[in-house]
DRENTI-935720 format. One record per residue: residue in one letter; x negated, y, z of N, C-alpha, C in turn. Coordinates in steps of 0.001 Angstrom, whole numbers, plus 500000, padded with zeros to 6 digits. Atoms other than C-alpha are relative to their C-alpha. Example, Ala and Ser with C-alpha at 12.3 -4.5 7.8 and 13.67 -1.06 7.14 Angstrom:
2
A499110498810500000487700495500507800499100501200500000;S500820498810499940486330498940507140500770501090500730;
END
This chain:
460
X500007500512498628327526300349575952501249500493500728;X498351500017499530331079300086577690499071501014501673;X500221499708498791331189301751581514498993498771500850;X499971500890499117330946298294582784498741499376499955;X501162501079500608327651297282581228498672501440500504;X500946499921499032325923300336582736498977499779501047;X500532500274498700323295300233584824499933500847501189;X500009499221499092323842301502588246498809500772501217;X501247499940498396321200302663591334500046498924500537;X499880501075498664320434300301593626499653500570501244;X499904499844498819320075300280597231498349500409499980;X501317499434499752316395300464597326499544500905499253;X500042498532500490316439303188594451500378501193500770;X499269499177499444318501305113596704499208500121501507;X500679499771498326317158304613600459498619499912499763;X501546500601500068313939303041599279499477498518500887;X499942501574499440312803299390599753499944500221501662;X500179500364498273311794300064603637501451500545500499;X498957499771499515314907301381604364501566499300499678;X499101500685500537317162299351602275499819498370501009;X500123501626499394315445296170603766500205500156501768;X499855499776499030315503297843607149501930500101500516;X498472500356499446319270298142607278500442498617499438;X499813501090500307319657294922605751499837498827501141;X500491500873498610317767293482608540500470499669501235;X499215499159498048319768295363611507501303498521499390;X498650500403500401322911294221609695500210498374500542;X500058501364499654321961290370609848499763499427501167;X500199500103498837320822290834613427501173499831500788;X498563499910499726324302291334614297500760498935499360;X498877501271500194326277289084612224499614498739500004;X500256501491499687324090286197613135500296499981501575;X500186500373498391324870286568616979501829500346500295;X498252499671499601328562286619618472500146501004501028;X499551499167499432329963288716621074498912499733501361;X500853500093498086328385287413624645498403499582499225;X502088499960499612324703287221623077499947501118499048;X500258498563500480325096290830621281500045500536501485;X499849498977498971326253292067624955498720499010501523;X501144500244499137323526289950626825498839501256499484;X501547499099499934320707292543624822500376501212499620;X499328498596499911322651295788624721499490500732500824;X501264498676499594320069298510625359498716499169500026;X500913500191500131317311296443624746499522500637498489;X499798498717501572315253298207621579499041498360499620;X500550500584500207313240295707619389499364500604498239;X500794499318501121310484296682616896500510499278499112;X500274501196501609310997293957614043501992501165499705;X498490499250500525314261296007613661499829501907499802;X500365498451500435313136299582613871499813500343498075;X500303499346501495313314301697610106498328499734500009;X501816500121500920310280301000608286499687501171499260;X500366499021501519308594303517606265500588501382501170;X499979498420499721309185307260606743501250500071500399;X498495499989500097312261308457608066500487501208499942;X499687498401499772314129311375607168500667500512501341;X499705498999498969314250314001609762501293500716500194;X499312498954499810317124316197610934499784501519499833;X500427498746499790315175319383609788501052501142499331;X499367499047501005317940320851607340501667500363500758;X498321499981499126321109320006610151499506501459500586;X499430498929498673322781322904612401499600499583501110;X500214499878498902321400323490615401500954498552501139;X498863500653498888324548322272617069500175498609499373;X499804501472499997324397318913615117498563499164499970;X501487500455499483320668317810616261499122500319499015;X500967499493500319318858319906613835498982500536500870;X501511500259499844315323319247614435499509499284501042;X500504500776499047315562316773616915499779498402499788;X500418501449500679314019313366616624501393498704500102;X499233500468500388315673310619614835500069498406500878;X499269501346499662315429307635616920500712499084500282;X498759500570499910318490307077618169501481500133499143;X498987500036501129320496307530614984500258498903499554;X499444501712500460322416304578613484499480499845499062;X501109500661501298320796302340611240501033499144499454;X499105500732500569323357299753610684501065499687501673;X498809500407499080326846298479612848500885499247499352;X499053500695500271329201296121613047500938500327501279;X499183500213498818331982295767615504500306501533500893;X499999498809499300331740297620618464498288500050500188;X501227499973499980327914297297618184499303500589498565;X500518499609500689325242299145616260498083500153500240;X502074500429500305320876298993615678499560501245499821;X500717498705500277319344302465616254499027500135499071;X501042500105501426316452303635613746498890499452500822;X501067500665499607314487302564616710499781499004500644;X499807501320500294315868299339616963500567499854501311;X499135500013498630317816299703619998501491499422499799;X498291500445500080321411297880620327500298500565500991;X499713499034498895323378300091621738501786499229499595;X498626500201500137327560299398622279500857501294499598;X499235498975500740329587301824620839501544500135500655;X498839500075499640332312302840622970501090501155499940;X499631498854500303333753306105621445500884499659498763;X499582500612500870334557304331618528499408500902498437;X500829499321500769332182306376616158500376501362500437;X500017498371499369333586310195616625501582499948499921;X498851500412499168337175308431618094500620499874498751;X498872499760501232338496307883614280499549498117499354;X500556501591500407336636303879613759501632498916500809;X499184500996498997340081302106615022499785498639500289;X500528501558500214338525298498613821498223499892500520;X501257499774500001334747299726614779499109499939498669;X500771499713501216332223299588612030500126498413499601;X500146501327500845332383297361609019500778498717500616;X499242500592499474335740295787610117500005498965498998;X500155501018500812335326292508607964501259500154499381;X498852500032500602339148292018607497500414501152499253;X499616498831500505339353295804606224499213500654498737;X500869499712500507336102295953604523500432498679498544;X499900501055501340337157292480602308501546500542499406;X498634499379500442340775294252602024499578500922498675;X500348499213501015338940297150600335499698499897498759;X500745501153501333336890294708597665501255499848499114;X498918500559500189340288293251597237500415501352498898;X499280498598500816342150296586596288499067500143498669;X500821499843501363339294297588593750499892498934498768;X499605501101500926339559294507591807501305499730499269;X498928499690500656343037294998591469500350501321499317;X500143498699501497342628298450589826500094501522500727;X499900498450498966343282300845593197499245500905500021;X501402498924500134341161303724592226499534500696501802;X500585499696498992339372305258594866500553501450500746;X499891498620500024341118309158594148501107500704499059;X498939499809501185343801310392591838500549501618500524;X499313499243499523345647313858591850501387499413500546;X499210500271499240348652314176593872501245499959499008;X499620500743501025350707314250590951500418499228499298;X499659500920500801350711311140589687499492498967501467;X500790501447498971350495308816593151500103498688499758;X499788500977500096349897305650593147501037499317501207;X499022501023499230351708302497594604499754500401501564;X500591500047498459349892302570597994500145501040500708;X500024498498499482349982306126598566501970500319500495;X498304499738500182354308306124597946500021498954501224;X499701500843498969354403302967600260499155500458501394;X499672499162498829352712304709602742500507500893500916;X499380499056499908354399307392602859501564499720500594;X498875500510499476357488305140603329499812499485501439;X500485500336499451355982303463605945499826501320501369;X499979499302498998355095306191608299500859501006500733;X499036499148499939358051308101607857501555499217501401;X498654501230498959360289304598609656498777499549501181;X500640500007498846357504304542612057500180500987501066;X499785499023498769357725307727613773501720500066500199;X499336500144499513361485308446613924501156499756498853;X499118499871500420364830308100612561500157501546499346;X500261499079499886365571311194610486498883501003499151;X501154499390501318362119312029608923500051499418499012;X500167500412501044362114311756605866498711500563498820;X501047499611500879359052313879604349498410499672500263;X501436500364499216355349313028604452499455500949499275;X501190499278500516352681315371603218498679499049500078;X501130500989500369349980313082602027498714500316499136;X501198499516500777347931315342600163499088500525500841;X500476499788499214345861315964603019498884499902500088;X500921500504499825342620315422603805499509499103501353;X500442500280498888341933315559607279501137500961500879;X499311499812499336343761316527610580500095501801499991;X500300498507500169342607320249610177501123500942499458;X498905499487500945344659320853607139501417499228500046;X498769500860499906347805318617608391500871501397500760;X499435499179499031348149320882611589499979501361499036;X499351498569500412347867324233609605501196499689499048;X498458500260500780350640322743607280500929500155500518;X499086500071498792352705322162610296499973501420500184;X499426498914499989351810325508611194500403501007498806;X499884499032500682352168327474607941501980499682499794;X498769500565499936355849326094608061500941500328501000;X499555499024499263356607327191611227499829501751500027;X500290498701500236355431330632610518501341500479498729;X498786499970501733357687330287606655501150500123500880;X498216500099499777360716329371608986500591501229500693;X500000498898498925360172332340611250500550501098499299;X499793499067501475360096334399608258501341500357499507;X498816500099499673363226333349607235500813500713500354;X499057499619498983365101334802609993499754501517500466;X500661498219499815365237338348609534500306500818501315;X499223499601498474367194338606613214498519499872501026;X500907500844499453363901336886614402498835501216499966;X501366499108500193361442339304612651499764500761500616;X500124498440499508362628342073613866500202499842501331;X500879500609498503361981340702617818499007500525500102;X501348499382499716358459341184616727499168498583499382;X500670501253500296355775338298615779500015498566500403;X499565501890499485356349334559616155498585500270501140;X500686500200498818354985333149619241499617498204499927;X500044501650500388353193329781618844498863499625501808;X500577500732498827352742327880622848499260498925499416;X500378500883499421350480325493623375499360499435501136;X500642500130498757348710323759626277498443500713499905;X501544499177499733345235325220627561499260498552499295;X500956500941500878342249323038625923500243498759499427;X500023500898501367344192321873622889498591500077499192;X501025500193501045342197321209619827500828499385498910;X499213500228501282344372321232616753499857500481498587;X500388500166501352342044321250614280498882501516499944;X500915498706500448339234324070612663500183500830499097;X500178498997500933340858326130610705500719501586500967;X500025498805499105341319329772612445500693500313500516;X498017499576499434344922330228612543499660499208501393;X499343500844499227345057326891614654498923500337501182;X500710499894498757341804328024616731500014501470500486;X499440499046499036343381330858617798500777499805501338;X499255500823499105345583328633619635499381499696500866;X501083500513498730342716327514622308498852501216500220;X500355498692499408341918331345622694498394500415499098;X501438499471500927339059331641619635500515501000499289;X499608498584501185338927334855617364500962500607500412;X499314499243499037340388337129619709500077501368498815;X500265498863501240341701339981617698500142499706498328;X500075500655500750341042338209614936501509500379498278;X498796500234500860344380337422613389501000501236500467;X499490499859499468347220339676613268501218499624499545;X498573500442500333351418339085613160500379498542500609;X499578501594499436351081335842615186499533500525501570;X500641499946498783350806335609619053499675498741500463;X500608501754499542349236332442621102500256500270501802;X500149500522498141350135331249624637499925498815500093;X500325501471500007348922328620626216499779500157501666;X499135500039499024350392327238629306498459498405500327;X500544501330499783348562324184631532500691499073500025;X498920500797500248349683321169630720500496499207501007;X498780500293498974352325319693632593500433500459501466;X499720498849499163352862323157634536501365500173499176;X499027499443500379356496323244634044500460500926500239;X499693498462499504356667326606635892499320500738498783;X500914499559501328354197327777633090500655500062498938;X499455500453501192355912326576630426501560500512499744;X498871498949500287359332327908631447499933501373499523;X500314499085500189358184330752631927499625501099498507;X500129499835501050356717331302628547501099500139498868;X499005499853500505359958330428627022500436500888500864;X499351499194499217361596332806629419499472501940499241;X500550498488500116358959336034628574500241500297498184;X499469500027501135359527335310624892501184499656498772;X498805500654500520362865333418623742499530499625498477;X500201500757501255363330333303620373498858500382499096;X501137499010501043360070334976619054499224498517500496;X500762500548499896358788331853620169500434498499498943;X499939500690501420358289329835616603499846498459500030;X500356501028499498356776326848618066499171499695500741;X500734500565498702355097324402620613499349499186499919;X501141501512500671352280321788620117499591499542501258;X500968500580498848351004319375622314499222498842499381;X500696501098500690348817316288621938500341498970501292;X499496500754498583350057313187624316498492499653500722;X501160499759499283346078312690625362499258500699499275;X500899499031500052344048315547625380498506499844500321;X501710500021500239340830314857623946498819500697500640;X500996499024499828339151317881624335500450500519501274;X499712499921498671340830318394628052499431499065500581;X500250501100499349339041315623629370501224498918500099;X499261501037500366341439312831628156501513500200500992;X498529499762499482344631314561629972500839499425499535;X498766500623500127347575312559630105501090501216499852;X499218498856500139350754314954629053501097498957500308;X499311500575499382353393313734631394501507500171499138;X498573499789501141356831312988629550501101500381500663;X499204498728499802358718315019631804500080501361499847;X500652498912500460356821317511630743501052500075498410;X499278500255500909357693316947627524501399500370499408;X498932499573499729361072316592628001500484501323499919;X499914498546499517361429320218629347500014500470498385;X500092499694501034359591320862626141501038500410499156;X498662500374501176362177319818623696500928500303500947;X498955498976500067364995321605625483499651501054500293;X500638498683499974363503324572625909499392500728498086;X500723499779501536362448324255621940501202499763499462;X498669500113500354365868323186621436501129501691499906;X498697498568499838367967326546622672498903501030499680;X500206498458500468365382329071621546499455499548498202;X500370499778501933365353327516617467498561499770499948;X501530499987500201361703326494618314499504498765499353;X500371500693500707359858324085616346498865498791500999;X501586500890498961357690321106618592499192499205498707;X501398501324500965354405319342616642499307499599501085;X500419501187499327353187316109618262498317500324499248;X501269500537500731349222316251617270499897498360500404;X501064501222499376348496312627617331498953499527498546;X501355500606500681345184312731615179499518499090501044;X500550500454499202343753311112618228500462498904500878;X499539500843499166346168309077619546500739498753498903;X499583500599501439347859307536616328499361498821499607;X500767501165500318346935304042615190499204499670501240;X500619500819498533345904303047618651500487499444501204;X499347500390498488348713301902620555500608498921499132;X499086500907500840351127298793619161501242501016498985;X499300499159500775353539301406618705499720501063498412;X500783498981501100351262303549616039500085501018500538;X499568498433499422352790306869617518500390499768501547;X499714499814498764352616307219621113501333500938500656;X498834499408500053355016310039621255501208499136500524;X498883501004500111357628306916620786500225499892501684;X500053500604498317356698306320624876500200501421500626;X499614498829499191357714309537626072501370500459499741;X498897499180499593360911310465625431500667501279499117;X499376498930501018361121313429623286499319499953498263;X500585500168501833361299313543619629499767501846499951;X500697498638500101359168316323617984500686500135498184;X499921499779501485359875318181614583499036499268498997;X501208499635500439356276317724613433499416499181500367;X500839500649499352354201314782613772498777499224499030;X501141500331500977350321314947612828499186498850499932;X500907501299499819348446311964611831498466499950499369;X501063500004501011345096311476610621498846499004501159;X501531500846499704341310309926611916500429498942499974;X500434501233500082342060306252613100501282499553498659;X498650500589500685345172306010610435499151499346498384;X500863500934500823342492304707607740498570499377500802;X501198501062498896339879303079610400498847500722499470;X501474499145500725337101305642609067499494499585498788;X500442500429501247337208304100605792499602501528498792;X499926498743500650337882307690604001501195500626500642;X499618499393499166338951310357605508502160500125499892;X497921500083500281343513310499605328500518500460501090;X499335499800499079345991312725607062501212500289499512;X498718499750500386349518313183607038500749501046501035;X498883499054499263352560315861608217501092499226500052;X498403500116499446355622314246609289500895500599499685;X499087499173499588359111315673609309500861499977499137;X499000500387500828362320316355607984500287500858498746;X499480499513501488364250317402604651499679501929500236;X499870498596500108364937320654605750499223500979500599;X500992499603499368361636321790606786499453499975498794;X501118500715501338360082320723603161499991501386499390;X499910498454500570360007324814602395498448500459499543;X500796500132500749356383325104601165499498499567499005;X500281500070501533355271325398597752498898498970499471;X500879501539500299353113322654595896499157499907500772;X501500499958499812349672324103596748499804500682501006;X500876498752498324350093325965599968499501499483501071;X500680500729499307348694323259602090500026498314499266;X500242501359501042346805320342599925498344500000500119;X501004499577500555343361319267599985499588499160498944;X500696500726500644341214317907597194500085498341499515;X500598501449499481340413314253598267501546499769500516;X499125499798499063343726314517600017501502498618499493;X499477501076500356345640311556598085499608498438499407;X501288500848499865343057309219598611501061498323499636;X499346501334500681344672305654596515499172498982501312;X500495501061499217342242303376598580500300500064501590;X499699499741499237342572304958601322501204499521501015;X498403500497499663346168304522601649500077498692500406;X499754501916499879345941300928601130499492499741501088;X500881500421498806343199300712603742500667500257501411;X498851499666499151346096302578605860501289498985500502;X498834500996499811348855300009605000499064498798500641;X500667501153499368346171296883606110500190500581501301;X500073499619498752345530298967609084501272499858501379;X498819499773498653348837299212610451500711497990499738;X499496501484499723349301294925609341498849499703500977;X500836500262499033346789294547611727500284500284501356;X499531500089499165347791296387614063501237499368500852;X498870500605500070351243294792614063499840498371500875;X500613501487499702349158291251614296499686499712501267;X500819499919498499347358292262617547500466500476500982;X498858499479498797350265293860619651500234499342500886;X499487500699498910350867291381621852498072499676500691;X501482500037499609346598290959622349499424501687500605;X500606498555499565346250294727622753500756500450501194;X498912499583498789349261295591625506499278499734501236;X500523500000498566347650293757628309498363500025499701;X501290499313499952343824294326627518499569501115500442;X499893498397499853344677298285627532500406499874501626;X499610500004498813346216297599630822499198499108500652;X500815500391499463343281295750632111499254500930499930;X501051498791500188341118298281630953500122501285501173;X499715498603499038342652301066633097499766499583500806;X500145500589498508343325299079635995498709499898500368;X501070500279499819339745298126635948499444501293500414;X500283498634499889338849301989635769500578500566501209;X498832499105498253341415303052638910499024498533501027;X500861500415498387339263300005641290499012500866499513;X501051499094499646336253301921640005500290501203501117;X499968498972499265337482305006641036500035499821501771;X499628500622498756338936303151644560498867499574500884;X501060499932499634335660302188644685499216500806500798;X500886499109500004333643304699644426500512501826500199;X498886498601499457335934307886646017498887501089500020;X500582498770499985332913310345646649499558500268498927;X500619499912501481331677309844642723500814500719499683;X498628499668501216335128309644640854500706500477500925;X498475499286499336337946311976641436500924499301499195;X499019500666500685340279309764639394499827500025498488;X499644500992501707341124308054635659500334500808499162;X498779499297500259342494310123633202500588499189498782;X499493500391500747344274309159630073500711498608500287;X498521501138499863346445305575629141498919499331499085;X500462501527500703345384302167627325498488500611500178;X501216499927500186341949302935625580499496500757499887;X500274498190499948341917306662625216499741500025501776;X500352499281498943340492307254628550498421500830500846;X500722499198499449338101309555631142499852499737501786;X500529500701498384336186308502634461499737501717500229;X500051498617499765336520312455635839499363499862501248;X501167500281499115333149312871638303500734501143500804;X499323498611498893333958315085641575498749501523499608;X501002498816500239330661317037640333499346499784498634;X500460500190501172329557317773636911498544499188499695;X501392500641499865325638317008637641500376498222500138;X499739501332500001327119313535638513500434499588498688;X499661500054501115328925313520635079498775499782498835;X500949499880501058325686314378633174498982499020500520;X501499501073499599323079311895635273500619498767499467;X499551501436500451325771308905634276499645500106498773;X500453500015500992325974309908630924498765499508499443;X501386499671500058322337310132630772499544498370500266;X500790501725499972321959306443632388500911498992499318;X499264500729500542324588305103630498499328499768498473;X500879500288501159322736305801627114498667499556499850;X500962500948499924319716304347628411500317498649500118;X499824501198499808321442301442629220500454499480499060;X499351500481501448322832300817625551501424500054499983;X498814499162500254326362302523626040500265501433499606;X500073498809501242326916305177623371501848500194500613;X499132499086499108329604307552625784500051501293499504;X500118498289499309330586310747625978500132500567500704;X499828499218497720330630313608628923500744501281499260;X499776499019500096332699316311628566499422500943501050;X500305499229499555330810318748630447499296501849499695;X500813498477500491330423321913628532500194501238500320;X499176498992499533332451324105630921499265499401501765;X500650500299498424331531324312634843501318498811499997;X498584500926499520335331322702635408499618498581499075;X500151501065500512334399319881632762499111498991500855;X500827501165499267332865316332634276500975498996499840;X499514501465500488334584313572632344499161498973499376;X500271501001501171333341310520631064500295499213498638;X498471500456500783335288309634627892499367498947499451;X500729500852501182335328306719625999501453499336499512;X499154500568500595337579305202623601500030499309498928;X500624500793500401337332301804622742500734500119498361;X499758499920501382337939300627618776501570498635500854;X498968500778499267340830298089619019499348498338499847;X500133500948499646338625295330618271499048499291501520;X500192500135498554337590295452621828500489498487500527;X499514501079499529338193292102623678499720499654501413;X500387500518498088338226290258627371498507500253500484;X501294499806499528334578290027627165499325501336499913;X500314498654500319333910293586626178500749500557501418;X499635498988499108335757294928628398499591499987501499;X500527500518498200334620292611631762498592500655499883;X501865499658500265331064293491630334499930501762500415;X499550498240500109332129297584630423499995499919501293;X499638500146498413333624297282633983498902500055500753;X501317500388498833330379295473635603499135500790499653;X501084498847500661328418297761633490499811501169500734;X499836498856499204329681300864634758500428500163501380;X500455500112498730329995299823638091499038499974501001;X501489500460499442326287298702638432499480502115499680;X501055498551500296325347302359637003501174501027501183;X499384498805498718328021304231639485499487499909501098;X501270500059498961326171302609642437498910500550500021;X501381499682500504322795303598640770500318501865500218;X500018498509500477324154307456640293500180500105501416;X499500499589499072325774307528643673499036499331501124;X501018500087499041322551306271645749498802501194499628;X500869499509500644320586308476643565500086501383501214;
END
């Protein structure tokens, strides 16, 4: 018996008929209805769609990821920007799964791309080693996207985690280097106050975790686009200061815009003290026409990280940026596993012909979108204290957190799947950030949506 003549699992071996036929069911609920009669019953729940049969529990998750709390509003099946809870609720999806879905779920054109590839022989995984086609042409590809100049990619990656410590174990190597440098005292790595450049320890030292912790490295972190701050920093440290990271919207700041005079400053100030700048755009990357936002500000960075929407959540893919003479790390000192993902790639190169396709459809949508968000605010002045972020990356920032958490709160009753940054007293954002197949009617539908519930919070 060849591979091919195996017999495999099936779907109802695996979930079990009520659950196999139960997402089967959701699934068809959705791709039999179009856009304006999915967003006519968005937050309505309907039994004939609820999981059948038993459903597994959350009893074995972390605390912090809803271990032991009931499963009803977990996804059952999605398409689009829409998805069928387990308890049969259509809810809209405006986060874009956990901000890394750039096409939303089960992007047809990306999902028949994938089929495609496998038929032609694109394995799914390969060491780094021996890359394939897709993996080399990406690599070309992102290198004449970001700037003139770069020429190296790091593609053995996995995820954004291990991109940014690459970036940093590189700046640390170059520091090294420079034995005039050492003997200063320990590199100094700025960044802004509530980055988020990833989970591995080094880099969450950087946003003031594991105090003590580490030693031979120091961390400052300046507010962003406090150019008194930021001089300053260069000023108290010069050249002990190794490098500077920013992210152009700040996720985990409540969708902060990082002003490109800011910036600017940056890069000469990183310029005359030999300092190294990294662009994070895990978060911003694959979501503008441009691919790299960066491009709209003004200063070029050494270092520029890519990863979540740069394969549309197909499997996970991240990359390092940058040039020749930076390529000073050894095979295996930042690589993961999974990290030269063949399909992946490919699913990367579709991604960015797509995006390419829809540039002139996405420019003014994104700029409806905001605008629409600044009359809210204009609106509604004692709610919202103002907009934050650009195109679809953005944050409705409440004047009082309790206001932040009651929207939230009626927004997911109403079948908009949001988030609130409120896990700090100072936090009270609303974030959401659409997928890109977002459209006119999605977005007029969003607008009146969250207009009708800002009235509702602000009579409350």
């Amino acid at each position: 018996m060849t591979a091919k003549d195996e017999p495999g699992a099936t779907a109802k071996q695996v979930l079990g008929a009520h659950g196999a036929r139960s997402m089967r069911r959701a699934l068809d609920f959705l791709s039999d209805r179009n856009t304006p009669q999915l967003l006519e019953l968005v937050g309505q729940t309907f039994d004939d769609l609820a999981l059948a049969g038993p459903r597994p529990d959350k009893r074995f998750f972390p605390v912090s990821y809803g271990g032991g709390k009931p499963c009803n509003d977990d996804l059952l099946a999605g398409l689009g920007m829409f998805y069928v809870t387990e308890s049969g609720k259509l809810m809209l999806d405006c986060t874009s799964g956990h901000y890394q879905m750039t096409w939303g779920y089960n992007h047809p054109p990306l999902t028949a791309a994938a089929h495609e590839a496998m038929e032609l022989g694109i394995v799914w995984d390969n060491h780094s080693n021996i890359p394939s086609l897709p993996v080399k042409m990406l690599a070309e590809r992102l290198t004449a996207l970001a700037a003139p100049g770069f020429d190296r990619v790091l593609l053995g990656v996995c995820t954004g985690s291990v991109a940014c410590a690459a970036a940093l174990k590189i700046m640390l190597a170059r520091y090294r280097q420079d034995e005039a440098r050492v003997r200063l005292g320990p590199p100094v790595m700025v960044s802004l106050r509530g980055n988020y450049h990833g989970t591995d320890m080094a880099a969450q030292t950087m946003r003031g975790m594991w105090p003590g912790l580490l030693a031979g490295m120091e961390t400052v972190q300046v507010e962003p686009n406090d150019a008194a701050s930021l001089e300053e920093a260069f000023r108290r440290y010069r050249r002990r200061v190794a490098g500077f990271w920013f992210e152009p919207i700040m996720m985990n700041r409540e969708a902060a815009l990082v002003e490109p005079e800011f910036l600017r400053l940056a890069r000469k100030l990183c310029t005359e003290q030999d300092a190294l700048m990294a662009v994070d755009e895990i978060q911003t990357c694959f979501w503008c026409p441009e691919v790299f936002m960066f491009r709209r500000m003004g200063a070029e960075p050494d270092f520029v990280v890519a990863g979540k929407g740069m394969t549309a959540g197909f499997h996970p893919l991240a990359a390092l940026i940058y040039r020749a003479e930076l390529d000073i790390l050894e095979q295996y000192d930042a690589i993961s596993t999974n990290g030269n993902a063949s399909l992946a790639a490919y699913v990367a190169l579709c991604n960015l012909a797509l995006i390419k396709r829809s540039a002139a459809r996405l420019r003014p949508l994104a700029r409806k979108h905001f605008a629409g968000l600044e009359e809210l605010a204009a609106e509604f002045p004692h709610t919202i204290e103002g907009v934050n972020g650009e195109g679809f990356l953005t944050g409705l920032r409440f004047r009082r957190r309790e206001q932040a958490l009651a929207f939230h709160q009626a927004a997911l009753e109403r079948g908009l799947w949001l988030r609130v940054h409120a896990y700090h007293e100072s936090h009270r954002t609303l974030l959401m950030k659409y997928p890109l197949v977002v459209d006119e009617e999605i977005v007029a539908f969003m607008l009146a949506t969250l207009r009708q519930l800002l009235r509702d919070v602000s009579q409350a």
